[in-house]
mmCIF file of the N, C-alpha and C atoms, coordinates in Angstrom:
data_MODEL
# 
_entry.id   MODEL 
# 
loop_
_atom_site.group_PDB 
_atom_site.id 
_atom_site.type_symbol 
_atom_site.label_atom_id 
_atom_site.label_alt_id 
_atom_site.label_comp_id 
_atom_site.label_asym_id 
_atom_site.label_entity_id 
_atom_site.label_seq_id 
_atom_site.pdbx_PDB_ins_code 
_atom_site.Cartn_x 
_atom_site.Cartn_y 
_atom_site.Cartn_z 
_atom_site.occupancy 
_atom_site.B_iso_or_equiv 
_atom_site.pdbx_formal_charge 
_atom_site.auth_seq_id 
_atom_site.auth_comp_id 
_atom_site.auth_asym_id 
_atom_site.auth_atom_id 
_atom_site.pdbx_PDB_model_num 
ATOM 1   N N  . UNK A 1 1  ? 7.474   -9.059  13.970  1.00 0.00 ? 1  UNK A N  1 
ATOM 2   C CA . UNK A 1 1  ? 6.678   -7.856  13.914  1.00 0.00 ? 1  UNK A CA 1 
ATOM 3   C C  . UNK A 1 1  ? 5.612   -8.021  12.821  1.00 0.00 ? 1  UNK A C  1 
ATOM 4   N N  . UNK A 1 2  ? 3.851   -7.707  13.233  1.00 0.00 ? 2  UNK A N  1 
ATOM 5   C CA . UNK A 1 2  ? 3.323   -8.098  11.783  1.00 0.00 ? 2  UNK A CA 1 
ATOM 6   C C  . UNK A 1 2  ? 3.115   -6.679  10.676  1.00 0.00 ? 2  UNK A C  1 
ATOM 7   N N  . UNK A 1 3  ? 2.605   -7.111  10.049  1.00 0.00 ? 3  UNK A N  1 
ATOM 8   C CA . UNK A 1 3  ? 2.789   -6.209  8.773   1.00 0.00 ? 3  UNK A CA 1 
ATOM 9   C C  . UNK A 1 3  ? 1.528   -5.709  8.122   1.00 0.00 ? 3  UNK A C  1 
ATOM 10  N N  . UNK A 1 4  ? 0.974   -4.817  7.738   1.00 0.00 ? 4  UNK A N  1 
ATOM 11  C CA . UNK A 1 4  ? -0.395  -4.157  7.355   1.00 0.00 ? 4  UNK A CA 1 
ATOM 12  C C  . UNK A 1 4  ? 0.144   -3.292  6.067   1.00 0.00 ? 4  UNK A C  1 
ATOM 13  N N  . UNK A 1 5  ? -0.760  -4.561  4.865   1.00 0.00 ? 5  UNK A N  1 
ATOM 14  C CA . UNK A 1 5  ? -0.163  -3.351  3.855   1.00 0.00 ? 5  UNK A CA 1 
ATOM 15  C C  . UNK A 1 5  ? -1.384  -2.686  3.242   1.00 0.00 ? 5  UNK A C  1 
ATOM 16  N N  . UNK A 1 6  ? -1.013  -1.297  2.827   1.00 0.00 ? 6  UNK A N  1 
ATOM 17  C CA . UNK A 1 6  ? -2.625  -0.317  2.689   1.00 0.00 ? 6  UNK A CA 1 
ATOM 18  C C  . UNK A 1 6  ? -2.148  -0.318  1.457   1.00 0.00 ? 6  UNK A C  1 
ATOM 19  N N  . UNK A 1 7  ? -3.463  -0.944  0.457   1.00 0.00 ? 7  UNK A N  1 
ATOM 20  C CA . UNK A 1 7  ? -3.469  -0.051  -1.028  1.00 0.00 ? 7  UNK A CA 1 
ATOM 21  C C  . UNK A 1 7  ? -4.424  0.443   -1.555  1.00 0.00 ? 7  UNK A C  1 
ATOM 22  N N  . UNK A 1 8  ? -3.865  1.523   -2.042  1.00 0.00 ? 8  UNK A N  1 
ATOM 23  C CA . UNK A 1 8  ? -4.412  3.021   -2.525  1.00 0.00 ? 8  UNK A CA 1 
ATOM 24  C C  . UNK A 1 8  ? -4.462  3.988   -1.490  1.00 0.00 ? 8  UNK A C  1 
ATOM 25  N N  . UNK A 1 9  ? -3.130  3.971   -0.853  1.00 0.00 ? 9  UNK A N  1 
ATOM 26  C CA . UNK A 1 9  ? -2.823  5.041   0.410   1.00 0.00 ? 9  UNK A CA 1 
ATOM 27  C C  . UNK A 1 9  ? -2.955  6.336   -0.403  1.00 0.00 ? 9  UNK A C  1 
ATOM 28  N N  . UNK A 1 10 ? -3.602  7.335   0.241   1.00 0.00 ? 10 UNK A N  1 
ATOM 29  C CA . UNK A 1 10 ? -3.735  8.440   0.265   1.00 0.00 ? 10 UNK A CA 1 
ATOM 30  C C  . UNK A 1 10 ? -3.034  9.219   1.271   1.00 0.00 ? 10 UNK A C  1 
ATOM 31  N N  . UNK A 1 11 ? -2.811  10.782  1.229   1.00 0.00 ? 11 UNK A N  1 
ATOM 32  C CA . UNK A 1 11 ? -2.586  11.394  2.552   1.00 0.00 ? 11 UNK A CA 1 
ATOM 33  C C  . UNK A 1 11 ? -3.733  11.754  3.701   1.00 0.00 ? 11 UNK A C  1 
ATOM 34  N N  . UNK A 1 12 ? -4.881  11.308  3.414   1.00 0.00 ? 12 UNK A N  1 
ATOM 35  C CA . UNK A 1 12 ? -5.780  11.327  4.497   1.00 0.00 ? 12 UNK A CA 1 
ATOM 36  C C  . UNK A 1 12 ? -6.045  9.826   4.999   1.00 0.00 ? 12 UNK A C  1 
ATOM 37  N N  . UNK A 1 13 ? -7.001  9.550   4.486   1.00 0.00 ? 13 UNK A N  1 
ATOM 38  C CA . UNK A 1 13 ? -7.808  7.633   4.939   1.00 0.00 ? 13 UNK A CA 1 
ATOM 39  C C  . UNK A 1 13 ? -6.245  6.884   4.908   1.00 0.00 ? 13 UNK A C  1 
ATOM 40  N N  . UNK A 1 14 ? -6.155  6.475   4.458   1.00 0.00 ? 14 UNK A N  1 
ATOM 41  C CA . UNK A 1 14 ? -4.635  5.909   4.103   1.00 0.00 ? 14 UNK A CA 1 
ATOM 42  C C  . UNK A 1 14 ? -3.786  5.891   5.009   1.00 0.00 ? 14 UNK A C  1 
ATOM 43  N N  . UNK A 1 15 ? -3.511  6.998   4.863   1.00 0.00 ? 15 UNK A N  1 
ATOM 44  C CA . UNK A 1 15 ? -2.118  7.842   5.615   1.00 0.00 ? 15 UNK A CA 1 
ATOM 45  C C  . UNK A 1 15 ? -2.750  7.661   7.351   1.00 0.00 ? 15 UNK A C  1 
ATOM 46  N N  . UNK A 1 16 ? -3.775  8.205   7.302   1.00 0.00 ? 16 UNK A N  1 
ATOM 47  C CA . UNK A 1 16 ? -4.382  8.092   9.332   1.00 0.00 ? 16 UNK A CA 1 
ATOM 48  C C  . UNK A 1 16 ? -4.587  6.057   9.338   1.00 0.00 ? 16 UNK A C  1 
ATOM 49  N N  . UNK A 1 17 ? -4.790  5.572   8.487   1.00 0.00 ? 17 UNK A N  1 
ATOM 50  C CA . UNK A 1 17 ? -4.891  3.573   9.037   1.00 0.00 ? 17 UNK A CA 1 
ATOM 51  C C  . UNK A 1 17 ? -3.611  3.265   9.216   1.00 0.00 ? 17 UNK A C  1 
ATOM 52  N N  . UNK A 1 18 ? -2.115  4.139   8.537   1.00 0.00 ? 18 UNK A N  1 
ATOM 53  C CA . UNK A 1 18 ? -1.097  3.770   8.847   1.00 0.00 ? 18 UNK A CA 1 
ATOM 54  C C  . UNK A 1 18 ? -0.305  3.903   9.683   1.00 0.00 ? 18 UNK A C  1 
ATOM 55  N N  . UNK A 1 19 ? -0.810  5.573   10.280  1.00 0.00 ? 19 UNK A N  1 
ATOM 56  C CA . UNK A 1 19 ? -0.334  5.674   11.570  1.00 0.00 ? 19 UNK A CA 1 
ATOM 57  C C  . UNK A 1 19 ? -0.898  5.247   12.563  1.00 0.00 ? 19 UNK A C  1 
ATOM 58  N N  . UNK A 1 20 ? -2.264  4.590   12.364  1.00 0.00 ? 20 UNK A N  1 
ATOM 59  C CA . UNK A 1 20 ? -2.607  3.822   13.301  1.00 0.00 ? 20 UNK A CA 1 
ATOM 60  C C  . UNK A 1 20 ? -2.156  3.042   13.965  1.00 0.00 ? 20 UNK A C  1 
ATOM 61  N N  . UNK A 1 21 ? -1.857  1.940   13.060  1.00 0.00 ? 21 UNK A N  1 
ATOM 62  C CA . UNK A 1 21 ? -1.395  0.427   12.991  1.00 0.00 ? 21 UNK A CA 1 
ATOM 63  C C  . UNK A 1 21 ? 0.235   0.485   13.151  1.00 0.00 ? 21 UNK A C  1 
ATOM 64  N N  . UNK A 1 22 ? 0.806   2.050   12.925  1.00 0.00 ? 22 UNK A N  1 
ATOM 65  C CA . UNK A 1 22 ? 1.886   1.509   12.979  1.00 0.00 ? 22 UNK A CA 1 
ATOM 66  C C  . UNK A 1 22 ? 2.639   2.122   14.315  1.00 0.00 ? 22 UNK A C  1 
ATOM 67  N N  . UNK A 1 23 ? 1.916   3.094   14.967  1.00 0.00 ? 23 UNK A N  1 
ATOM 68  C CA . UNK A 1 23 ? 1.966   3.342   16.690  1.00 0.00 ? 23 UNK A CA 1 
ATOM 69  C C  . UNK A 1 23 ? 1.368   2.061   17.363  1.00 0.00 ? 23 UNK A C  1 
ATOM 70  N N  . UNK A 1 24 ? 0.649   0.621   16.974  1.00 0.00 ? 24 UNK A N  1 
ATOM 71  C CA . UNK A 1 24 ? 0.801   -0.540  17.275  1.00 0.00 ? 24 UNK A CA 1 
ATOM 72  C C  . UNK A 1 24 ? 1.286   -1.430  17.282  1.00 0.00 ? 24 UNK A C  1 
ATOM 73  N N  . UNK A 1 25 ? 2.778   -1.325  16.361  1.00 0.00 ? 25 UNK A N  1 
ATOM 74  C CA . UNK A 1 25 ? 3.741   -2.351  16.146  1.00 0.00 ? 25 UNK A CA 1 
ATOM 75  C C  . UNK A 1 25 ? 3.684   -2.921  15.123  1.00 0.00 ? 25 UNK A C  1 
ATOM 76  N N  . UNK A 1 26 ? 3.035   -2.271  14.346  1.00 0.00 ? 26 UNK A N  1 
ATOM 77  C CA . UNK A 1 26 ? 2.824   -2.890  12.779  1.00 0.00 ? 26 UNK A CA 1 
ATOM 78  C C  . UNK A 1 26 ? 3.839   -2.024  12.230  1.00 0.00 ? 26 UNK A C  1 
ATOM 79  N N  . UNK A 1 27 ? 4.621   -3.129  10.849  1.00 0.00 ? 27 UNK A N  1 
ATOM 80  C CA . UNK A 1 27 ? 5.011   -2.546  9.787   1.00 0.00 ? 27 UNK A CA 1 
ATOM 81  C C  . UNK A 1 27 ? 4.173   -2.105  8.482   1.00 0.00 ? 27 UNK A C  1 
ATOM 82  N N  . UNK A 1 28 ? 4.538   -0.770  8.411   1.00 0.00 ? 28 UNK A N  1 
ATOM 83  C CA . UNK A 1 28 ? 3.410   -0.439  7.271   1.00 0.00 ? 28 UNK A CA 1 
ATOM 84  C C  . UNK A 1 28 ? 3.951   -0.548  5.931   1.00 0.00 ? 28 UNK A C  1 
ATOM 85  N N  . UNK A 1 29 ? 3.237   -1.375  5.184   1.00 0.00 ? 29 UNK A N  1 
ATOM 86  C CA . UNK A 1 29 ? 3.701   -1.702  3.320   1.00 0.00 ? 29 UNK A CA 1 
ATOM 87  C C  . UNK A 1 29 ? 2.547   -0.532  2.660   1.00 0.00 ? 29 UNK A C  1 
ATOM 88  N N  . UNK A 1 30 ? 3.249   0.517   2.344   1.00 0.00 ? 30 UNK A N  1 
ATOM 89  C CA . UNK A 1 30 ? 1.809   1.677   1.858   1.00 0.00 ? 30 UNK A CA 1 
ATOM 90  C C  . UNK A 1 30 ? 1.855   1.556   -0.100  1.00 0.00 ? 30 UNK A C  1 
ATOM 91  N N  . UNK A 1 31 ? 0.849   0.907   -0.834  1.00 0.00 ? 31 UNK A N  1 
ATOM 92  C CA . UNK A 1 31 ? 0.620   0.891   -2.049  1.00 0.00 ? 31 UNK A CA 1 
ATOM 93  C C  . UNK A 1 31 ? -0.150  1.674   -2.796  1.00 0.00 ? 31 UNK A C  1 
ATOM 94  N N  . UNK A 1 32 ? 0.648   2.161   -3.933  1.00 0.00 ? 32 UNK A N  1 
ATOM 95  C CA . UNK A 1 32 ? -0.212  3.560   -4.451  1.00 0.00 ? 32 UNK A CA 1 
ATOM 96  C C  . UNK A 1 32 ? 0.391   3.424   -5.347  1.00 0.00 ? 32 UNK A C  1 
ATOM 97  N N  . UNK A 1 33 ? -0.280  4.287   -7.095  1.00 0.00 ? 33 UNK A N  1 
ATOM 98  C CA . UNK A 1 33 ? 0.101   4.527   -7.906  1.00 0.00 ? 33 UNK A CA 1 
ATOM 99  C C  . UNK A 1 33 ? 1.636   5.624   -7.861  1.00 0.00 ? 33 UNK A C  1 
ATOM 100 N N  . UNK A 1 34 ? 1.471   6.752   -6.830  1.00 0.00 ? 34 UNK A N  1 
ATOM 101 C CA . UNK A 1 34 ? 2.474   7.572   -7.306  1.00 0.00 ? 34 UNK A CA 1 
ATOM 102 C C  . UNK A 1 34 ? 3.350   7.238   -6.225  1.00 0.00 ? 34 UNK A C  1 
ATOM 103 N N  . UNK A 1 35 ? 4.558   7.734   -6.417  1.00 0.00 ? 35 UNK A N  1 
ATOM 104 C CA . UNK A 1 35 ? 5.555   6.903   -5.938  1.00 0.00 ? 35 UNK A CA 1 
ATOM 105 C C  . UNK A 1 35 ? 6.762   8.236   -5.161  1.00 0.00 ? 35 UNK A C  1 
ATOM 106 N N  . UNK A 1 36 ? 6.183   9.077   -5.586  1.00 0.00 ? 36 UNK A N  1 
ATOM 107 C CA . UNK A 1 36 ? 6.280   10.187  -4.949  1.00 0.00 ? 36 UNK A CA 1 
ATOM 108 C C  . UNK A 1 36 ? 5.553   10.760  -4.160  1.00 0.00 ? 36 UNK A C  1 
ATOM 109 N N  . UNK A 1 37 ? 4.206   10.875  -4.134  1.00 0.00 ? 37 UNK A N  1 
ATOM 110 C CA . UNK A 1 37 ? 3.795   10.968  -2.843  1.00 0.00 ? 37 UNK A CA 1 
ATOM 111 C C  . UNK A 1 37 ? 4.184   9.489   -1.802  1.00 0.00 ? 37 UNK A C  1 
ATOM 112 N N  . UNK A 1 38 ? 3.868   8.455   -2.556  1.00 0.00 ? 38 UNK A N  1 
ATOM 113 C CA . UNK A 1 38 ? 4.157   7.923   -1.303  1.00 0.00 ? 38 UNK A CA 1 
ATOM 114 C C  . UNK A 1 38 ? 5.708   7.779   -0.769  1.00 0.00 ? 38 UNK A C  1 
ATOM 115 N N  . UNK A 1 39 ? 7.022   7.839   -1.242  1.00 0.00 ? 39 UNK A N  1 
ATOM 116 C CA . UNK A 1 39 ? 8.221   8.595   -0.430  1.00 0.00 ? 39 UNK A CA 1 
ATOM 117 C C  . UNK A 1 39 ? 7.879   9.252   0.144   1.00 0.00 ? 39 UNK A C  1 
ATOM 118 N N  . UNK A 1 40 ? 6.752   10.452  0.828   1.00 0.00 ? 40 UNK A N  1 
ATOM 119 C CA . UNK A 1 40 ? 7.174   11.571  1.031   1.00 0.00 ? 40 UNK A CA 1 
ATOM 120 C C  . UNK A 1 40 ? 6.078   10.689  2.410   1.00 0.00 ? 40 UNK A C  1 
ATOM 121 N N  . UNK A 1 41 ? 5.338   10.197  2.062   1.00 0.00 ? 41 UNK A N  1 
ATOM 122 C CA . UNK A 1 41 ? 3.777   9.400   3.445   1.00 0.00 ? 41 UNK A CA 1 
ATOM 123 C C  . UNK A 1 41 ? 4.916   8.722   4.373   1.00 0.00 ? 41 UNK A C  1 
ATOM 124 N N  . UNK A 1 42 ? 6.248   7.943   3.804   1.00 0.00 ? 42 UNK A N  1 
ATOM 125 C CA . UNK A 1 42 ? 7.053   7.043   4.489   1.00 0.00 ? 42 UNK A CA 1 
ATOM 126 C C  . UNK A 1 42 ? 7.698   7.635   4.789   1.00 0.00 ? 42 UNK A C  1 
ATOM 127 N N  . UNK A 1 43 ? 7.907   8.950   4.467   1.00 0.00 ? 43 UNK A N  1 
ATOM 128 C CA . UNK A 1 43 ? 8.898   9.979   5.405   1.00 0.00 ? 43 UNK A CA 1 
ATOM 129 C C  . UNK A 1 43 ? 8.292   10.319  6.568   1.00 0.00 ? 43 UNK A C  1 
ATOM 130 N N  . UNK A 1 44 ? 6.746   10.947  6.178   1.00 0.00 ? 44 UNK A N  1 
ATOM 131 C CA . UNK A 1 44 ? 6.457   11.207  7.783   1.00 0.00 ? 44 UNK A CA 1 
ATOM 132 C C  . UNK A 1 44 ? 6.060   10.281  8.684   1.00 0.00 ? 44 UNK A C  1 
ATOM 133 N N  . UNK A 1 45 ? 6.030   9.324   8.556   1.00 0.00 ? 45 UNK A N  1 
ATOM 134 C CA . UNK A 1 45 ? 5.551   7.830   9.458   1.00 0.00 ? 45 UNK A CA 1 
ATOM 135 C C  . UNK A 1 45 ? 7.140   7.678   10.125  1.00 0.00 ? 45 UNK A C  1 
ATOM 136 N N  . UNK A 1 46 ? 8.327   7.673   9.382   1.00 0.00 ? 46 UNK A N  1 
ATOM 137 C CA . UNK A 1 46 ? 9.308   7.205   9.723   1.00 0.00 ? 46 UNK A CA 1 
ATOM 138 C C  . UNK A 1 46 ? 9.998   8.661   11.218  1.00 0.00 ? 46 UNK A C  1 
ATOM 139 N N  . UNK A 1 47 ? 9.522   9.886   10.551  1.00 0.00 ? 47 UNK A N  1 
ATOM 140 C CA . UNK A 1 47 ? 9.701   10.790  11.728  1.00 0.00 ? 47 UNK A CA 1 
ATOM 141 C C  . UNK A 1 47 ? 8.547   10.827  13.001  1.00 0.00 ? 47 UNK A C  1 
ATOM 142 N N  . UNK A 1 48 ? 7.571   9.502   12.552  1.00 0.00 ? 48 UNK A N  1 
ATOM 143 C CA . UNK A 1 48 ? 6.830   9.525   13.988  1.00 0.00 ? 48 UNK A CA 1 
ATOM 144 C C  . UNK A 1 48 ? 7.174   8.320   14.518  1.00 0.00 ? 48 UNK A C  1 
ATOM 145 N N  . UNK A 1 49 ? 8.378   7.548   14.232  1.00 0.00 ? 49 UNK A N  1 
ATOM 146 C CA . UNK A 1 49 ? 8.578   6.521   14.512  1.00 0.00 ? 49 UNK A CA 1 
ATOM 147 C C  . UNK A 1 49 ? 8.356   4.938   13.759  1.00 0.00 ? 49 UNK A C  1 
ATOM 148 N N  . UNK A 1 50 ? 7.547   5.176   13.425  1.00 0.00 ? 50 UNK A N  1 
ATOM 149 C CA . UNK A 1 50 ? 6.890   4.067   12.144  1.00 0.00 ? 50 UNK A CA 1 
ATOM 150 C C  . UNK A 1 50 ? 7.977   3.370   11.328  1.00 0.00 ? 50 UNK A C  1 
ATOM 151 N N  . UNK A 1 51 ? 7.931   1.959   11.304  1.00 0.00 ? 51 UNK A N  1 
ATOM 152 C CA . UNK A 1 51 ? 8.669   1.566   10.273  1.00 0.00 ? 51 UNK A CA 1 
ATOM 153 C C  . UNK A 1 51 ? 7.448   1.227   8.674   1.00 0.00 ? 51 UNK A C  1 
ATOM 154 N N  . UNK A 1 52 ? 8.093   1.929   7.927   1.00 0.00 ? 52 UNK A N  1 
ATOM 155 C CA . UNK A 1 52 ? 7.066   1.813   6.517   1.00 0.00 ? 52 UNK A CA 1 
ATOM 156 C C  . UNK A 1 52 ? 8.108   1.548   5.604   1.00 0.00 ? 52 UNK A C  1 
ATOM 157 N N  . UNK A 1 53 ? 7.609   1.072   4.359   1.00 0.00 ? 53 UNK A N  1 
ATOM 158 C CA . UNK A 1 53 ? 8.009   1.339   2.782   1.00 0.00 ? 53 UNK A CA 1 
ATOM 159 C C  . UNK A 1 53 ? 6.798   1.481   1.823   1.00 0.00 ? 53 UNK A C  1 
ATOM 160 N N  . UNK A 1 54 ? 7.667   1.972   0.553   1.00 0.00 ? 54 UNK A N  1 
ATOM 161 C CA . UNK A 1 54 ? 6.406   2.445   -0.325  1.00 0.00 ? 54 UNK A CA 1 
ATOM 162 C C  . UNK A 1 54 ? 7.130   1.505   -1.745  1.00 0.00 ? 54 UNK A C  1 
ATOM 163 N N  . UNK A 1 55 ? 5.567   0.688   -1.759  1.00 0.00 ? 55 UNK A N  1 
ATOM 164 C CA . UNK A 1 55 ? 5.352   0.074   -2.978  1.00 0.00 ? 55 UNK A CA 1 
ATOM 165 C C  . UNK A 1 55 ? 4.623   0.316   -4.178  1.00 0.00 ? 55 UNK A C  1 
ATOM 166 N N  . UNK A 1 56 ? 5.273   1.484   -4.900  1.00 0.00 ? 56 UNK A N  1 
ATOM 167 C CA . UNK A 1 56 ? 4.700   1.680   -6.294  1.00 0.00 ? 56 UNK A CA 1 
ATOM 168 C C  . UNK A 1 56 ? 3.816   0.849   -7.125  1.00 0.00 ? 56 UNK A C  1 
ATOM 169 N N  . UNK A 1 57 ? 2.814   0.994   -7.411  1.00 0.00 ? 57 UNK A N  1 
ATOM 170 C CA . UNK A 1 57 ? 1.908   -0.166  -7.987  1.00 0.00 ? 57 UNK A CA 1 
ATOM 171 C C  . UNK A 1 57 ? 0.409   0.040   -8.309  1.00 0.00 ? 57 UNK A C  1 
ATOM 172 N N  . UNK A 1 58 ? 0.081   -0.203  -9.699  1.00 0.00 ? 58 UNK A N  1 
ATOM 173 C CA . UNK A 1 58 ? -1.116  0.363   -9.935  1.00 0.00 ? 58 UNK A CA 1 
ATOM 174 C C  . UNK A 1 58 ? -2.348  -1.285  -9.833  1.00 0.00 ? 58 UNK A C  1 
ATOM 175 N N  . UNK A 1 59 ? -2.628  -1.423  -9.111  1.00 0.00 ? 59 UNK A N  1 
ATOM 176 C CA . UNK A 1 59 ? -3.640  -2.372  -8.683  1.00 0.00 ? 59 UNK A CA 1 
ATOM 177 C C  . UNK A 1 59 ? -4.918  -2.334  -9.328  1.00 0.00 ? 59 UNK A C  1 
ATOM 178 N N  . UNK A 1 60 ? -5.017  -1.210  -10.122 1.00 0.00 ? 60 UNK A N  1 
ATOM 179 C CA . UNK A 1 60 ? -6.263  -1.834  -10.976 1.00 0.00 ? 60 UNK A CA 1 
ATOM 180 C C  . UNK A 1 60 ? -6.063  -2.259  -12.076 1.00 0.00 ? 60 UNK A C  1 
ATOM 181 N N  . UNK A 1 61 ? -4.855  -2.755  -12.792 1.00 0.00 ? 61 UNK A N  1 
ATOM 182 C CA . UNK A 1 61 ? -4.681  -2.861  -13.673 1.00 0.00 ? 61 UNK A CA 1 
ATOM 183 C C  . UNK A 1 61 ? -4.790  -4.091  -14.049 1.00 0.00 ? 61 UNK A C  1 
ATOM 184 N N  . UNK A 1 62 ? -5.140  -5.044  -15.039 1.00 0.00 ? 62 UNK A N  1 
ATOM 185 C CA . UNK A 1 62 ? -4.836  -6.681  -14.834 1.00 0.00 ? 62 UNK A CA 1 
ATOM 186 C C  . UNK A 1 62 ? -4.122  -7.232  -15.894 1.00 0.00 ? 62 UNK A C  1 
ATOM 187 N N  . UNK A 1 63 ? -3.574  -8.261  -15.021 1.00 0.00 ? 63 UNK A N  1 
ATOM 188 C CA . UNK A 1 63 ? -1.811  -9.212  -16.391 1.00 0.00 ? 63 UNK A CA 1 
ATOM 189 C C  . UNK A 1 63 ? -2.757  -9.565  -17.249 1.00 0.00 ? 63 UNK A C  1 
ATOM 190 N N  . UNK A 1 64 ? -2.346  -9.934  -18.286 1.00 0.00 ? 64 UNK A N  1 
ATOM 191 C CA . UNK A 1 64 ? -2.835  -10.961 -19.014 1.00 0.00 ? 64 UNK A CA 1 
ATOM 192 C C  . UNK A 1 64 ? -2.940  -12.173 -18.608 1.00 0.00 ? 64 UNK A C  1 
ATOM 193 N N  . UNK A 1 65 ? -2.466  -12.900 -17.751 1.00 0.00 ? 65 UNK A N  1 
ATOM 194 C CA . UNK A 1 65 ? -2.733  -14.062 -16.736 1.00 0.00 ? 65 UNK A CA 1 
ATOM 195 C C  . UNK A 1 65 ? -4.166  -13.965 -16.502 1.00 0.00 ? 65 UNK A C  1 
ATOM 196 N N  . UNK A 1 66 ? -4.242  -12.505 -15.753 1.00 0.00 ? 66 UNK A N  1 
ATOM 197 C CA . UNK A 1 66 ? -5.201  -12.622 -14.939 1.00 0.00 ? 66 UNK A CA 1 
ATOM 198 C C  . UNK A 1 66 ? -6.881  -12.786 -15.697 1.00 0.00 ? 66 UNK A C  1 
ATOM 199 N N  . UNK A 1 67 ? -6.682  -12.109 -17.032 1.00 0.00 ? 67 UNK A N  1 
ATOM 200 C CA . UNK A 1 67 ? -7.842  -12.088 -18.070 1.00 0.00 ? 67 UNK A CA 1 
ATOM 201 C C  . UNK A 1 67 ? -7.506  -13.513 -18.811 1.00 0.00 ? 67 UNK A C  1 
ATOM 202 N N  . UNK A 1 68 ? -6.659  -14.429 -18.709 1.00 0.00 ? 68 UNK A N  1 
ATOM 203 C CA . UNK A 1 68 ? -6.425  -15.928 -19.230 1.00 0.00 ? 68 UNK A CA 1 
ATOM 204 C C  . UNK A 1 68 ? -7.609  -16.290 -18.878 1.00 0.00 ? 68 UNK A C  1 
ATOM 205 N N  . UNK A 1 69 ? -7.213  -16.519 -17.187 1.00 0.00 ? 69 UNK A N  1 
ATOM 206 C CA . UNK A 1 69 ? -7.756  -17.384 -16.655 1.00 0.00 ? 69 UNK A CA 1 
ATOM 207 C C  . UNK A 1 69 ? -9.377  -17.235 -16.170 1.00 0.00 ? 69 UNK A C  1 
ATOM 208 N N  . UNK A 1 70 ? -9.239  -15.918 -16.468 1.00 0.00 ? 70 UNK A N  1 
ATOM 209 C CA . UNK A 1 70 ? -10.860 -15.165 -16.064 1.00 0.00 ? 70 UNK A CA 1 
ATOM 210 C C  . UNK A 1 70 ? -11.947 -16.271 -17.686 1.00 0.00 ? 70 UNK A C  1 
ATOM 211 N N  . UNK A 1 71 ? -11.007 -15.695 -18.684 1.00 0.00 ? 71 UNK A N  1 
ATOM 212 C CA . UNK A 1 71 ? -12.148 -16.681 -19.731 1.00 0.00 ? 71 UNK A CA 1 
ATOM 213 C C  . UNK A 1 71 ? -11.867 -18.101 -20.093 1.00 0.00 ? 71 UNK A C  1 
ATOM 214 N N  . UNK A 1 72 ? -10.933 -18.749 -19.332 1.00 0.00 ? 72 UNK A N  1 
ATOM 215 C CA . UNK A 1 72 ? -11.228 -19.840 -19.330 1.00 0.00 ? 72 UNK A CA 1 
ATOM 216 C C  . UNK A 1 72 ? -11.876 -20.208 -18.056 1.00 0.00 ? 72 UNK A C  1 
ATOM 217 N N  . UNK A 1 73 ? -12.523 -19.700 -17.202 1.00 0.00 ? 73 UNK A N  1 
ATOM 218 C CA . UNK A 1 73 ? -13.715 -19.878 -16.025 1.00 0.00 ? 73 UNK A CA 1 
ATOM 219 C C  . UNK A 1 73 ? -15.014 -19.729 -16.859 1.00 0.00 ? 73 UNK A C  1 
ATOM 220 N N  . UNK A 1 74 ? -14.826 -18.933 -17.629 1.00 0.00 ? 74 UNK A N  1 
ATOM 221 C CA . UNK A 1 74 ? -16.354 -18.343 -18.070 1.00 0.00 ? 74 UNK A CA 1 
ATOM 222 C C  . UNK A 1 74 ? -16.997 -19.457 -19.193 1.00 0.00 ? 74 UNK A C  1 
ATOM 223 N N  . UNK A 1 75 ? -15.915 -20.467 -19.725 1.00 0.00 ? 75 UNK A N  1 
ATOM 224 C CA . UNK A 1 75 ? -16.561 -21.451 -20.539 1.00 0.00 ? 75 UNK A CA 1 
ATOM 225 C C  . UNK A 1 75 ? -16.834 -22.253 -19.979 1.00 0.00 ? 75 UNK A C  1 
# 
């Protein structure tokens, strides 16, 4: 089964690409900061049939890895 994961699901834009994709046989991976709304987005996907989960996660944030390696590019 393939898999479509949305991040920065909302209950509008978000929430309508997931029920899209997932009345197509997609599993939906929905990523968002709050973690409570999104339990509540994978509740209603799952009462329209949808298989989803919700991955808590703030994506704008960056590791320190990620700013490593950013300035050792820049020299």
């Amino acid at each position: 089964m393939p898999t479509i994961a949305i991040v920065g699901v909302g209950p509008s834009l978000g929430f309508s690409i997931a029920k899209v994709f997932g009345s197509q046989g997609f599993t939906v991976a929905l990523i968002s900061r709050n973690k409570t709304k999104l339990d509540h987005l994978v509740g209603e996907l799952a009462g329209l049939g949808i298989a989803a989960a919700a991955f808590p996660a703030d994506v704008s944030r960056r590791t320190r890895r990620d700013l490593r390696g950013r300035r050792s590019n820049q020299r």
